[in-house]
VEXKE-199127 format. One line per field, with one value per residue: residue number from 1; residue in one letter; x, y, z of N, C-alpha, C in turn. Coordinates in nm, 2 decimals, padded with zeros to 4 digits. Layout:
REM residues N
resi: c(NUM_...)
resn: c(a_...)
npx: c(X_...)
npy: c(Y_...)
npz: c(Z_...)
capx: c(X_...)
capy: c(Y_...)
capz: c(Z_...)
cpx: c(X_...)
cpy: c(Y_...)
cpz: c(Z_...)
***
This chain:
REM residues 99
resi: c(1_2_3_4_5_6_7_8_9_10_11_12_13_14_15_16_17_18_19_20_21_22_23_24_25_26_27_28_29_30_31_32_33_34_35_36_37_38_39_40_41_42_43_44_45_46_47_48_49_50_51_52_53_54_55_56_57_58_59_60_61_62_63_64_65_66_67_68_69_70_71_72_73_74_75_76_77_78_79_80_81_82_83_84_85_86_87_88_89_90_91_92_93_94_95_96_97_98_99)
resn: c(x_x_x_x_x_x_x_x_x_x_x_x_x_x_x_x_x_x_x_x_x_x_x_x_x_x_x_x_x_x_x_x_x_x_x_x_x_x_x_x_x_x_x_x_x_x_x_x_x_x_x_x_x_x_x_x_x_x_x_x_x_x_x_x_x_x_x_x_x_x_x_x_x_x_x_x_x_x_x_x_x_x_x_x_x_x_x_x_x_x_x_x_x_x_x_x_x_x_x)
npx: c(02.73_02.68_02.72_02.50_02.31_02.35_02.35_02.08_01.97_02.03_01.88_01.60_01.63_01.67_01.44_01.26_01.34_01.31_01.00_00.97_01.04_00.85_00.57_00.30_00.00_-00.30_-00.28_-00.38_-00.43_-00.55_-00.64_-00.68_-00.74_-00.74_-00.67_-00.63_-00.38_-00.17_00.04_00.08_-00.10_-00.06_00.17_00.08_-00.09_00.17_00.26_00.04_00.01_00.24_00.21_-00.03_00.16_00.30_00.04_-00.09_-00.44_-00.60_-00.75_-00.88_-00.99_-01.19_-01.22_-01.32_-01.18_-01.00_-01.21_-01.28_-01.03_-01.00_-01.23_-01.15_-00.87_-00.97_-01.10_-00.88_-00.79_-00.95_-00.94_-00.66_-00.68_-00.80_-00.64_-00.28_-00.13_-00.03_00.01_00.32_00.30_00.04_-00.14_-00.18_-00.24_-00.48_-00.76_-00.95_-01.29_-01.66_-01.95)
npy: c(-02.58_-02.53_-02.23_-02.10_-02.24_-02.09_-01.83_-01.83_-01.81_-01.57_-01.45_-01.46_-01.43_-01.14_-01.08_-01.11_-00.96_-00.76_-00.74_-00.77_-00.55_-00.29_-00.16_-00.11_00.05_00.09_-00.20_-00.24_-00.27_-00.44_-00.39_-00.62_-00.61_-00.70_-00.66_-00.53_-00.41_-00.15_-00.13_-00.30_-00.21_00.02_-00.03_-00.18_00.03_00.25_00.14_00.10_00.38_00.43_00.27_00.46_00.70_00.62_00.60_00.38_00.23_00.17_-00.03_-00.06_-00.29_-00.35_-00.55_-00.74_-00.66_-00.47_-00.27_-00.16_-00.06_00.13_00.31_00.41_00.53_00.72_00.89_00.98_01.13_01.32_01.43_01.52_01.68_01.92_01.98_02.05_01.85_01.56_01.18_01.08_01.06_00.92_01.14_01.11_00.83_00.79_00.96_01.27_01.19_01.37_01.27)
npz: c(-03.02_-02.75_-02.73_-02.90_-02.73_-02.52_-02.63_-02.67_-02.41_-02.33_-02.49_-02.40_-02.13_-02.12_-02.26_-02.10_-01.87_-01.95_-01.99_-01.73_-01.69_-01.69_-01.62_-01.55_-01.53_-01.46_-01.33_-00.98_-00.59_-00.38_-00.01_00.24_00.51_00.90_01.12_01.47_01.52_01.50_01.46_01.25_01.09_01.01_00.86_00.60_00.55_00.47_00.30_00.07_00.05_-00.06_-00.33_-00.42_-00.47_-00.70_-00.88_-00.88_-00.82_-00.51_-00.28_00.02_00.29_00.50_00.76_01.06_01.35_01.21_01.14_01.42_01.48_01.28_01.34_01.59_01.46_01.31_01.51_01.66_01.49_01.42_01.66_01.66_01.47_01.62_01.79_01.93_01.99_01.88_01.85_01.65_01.32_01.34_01.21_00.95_00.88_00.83_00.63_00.74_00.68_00.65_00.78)
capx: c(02.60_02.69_02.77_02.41_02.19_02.41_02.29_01.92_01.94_02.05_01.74_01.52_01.66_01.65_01.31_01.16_01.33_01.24_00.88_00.88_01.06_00.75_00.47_00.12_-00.04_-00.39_-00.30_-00.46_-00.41_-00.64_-00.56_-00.75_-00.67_-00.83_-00.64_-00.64_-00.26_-00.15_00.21_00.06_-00.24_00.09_00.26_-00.01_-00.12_00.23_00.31_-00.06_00.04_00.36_00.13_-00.11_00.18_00.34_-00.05_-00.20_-00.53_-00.58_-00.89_-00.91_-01.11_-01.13_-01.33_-01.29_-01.09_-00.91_-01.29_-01.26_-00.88_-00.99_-01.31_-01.04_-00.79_-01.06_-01.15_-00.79_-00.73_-01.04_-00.89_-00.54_-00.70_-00.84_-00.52_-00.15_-00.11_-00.09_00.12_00.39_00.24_-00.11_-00.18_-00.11_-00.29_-00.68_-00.78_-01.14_-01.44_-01.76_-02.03)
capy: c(-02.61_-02.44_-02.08_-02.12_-02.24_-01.93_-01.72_-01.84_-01.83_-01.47_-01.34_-01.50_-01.33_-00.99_-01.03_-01.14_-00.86_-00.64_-00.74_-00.74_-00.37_-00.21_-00.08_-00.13_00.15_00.01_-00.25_-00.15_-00.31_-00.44_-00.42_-00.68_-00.57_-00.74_-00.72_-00.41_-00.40_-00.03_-00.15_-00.41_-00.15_00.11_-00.09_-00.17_00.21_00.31_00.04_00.17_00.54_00.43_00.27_00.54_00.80_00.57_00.65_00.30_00.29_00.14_-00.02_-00.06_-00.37_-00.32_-00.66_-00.83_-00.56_-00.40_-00.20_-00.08_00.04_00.23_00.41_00.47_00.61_00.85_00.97_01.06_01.19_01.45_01.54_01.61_01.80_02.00_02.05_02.07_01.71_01.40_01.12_01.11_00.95_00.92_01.24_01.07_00.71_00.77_01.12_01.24_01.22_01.37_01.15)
capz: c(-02.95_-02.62_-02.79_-02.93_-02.62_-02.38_-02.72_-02.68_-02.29_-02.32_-02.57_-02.32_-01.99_-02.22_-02.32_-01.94_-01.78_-02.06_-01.97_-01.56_-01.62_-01.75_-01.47_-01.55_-01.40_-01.45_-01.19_-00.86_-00.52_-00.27_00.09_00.36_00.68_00.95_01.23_01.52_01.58_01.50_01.36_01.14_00.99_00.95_00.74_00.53_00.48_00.46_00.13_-00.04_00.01_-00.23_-00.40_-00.44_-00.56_-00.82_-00.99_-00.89_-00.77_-00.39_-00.18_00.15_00.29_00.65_00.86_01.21_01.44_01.15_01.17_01.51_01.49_01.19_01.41_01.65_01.42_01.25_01.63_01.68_01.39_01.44_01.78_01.60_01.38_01.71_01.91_01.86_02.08_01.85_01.81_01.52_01.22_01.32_01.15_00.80_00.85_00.77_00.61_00.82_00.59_00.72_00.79)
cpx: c(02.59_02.67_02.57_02.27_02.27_02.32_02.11_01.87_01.95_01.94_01.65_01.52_01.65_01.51_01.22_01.19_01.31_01.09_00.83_00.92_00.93_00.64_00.32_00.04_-00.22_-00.39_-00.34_-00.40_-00.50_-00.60_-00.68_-00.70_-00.80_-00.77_-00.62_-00.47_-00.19_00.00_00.17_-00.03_-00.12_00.17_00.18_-00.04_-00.02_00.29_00.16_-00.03_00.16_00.29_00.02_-00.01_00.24_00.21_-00.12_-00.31_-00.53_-00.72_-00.86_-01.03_-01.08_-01.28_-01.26_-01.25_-01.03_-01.07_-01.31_-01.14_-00.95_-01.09_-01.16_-00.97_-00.86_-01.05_-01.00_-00.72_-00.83_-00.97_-00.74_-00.52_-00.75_-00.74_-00.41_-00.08_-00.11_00.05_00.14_00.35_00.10_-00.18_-00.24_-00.19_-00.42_-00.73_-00.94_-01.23_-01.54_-01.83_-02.14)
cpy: c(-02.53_-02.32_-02.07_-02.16_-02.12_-01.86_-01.72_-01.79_-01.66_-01.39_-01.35_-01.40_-01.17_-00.98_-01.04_-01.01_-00.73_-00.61_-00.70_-00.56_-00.27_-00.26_-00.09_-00.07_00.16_-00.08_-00.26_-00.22_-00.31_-00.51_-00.46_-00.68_-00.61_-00.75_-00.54_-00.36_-00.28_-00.06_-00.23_-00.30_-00.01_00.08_-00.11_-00.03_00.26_00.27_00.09_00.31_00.54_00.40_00.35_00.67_00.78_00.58_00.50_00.30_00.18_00.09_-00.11_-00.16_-00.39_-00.42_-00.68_-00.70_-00.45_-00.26_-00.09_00.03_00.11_00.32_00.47_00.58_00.73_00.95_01.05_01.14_01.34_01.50_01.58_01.71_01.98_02.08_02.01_01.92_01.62_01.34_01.13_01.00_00.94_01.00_01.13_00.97_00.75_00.95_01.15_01.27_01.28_01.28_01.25)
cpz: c(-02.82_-02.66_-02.81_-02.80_-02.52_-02.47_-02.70_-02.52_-02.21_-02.38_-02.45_-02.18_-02.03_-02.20_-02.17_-01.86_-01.85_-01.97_-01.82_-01.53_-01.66_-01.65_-01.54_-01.45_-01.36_-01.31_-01.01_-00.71_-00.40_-00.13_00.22_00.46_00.79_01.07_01.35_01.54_01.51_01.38_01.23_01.02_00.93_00.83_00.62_00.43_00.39_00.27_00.03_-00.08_-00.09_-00.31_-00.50_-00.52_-00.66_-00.91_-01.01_-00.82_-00.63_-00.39_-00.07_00.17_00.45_00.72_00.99_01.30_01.35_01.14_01.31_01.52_01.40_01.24_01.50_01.61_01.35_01.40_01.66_01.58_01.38_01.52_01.76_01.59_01.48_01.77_01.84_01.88_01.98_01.81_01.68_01.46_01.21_01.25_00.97_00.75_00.78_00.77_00.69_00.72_00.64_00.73_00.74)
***
């Protein structure tokens, strides 16, 4: 009876991590960022841009303060783009779109 429930307890743990090892690249991920704090909206970005090269798709929902940092981080990311001067990383966070 023992030999028999290990044997069943064994297909089972096979078949579950069978199932969580397979990627669903369909699955997308949506990122609500609401806060202005530069380290917190970093981390954020930095876990979607994995996201984004593993081939899942990303969106960005930016309310309360997490709207101003991201005006912000556009502005410095134009003046990057201008001069040789910018902090490490910020290049990377928010690509510039035109308006």
């Amino acid at each position: 009876m023992i030999t028999w429930s290990l044997g069943l307890l064994l297909i089972t743990l096979c078949v579950v991590t069978n199932a969580q090892a397979t990627e669903d690249q369909s699955m997308g991920l949506f990122v609500n960022l609401s806060t202005s704090q530069t380290a917190t909206a970093g981390h954020a970005m930095h876990f979607a841009s994995n996201m984004l090269e593993r081939g899942h798709p990303v969106v960005f929902f930016l309310n309360h303060q997490a709207v101003a940092c991201g005006f912000r981080l556009r502005g410095l990311r134009r003046r990057c783009a201008r001069s040789a001067g910018c902090p490490k990383g910020a290049q990377d966070w928010i690509p510039v779109y035109p308006i």
